[in-house]
C-alpha positions in Angstrom: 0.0 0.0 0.0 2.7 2.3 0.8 4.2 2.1 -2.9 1.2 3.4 -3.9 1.3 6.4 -2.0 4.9 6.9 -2.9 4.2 7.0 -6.3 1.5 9.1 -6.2 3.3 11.9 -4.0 6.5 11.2 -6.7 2.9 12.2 -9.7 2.4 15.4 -7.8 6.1 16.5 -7.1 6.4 15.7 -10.9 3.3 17.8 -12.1 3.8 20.5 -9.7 7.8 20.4 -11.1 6.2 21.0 -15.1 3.8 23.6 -13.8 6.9 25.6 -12.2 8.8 25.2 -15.1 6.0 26.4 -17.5 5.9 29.7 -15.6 9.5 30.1 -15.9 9.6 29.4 -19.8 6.3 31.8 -20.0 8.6 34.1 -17.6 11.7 34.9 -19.3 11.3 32.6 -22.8 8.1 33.1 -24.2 8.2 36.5 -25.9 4.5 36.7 -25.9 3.8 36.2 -22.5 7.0 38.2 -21.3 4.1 40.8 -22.4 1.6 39.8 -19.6 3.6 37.7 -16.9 1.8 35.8 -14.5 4.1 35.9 -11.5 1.3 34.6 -8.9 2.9 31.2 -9.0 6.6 32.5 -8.0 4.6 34.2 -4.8 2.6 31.5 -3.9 5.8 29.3 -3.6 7.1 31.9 -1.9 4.0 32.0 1.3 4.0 28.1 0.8 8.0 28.0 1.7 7.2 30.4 5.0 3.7 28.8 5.3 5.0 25.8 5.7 8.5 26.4 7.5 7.9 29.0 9.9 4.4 28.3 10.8 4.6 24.5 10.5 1.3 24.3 8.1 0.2 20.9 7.8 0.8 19.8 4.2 -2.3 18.6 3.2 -4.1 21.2 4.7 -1.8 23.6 2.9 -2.3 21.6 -0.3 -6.8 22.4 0.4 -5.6 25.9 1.1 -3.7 25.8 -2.6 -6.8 24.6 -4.2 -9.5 26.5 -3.2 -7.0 29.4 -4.1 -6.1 28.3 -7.4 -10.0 27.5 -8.1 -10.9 31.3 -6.6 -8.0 33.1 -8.1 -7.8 30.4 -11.9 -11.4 29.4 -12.2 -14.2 32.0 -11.6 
């Protein structure tokens, strides 16, 4: 049972790894969105690094708190 659960954290380290690098390439690559950047990701890291380090969030908690964010902030 454990592998499982392995492998699926390994899925979301991996998908969270493309979506960070997407940003980056859309950043400083992309000469059409060097236009509009979207640098909400970069800062959300950045509270998720202090969230989670100096105020020892709970990571699945912090991972709801990421969702409903991204759904308020991405999807309405």
């Amino acid at each position: 049972m454990l592998g499982f659960v392995t492998a699926a954290v390994v899925g979301v380290i991996a998908n969270l790894l493309l979506f960070m690098l997407k940003t980056i390439y859309d950043v400083f690559c992309n000469r059409e969105a060097a236009d509009n950047p979207d640098y909400l990701p970069f800062i959300w890291i950045l509270i998720s690094v202090i969230a989670m380090k100096k105020f020892n969030v709970n990571m699945i908690l912090w991972i709801l708190i990421s969702a409903v964010f991204g759904f308020l902030f991405y999807g309405l």
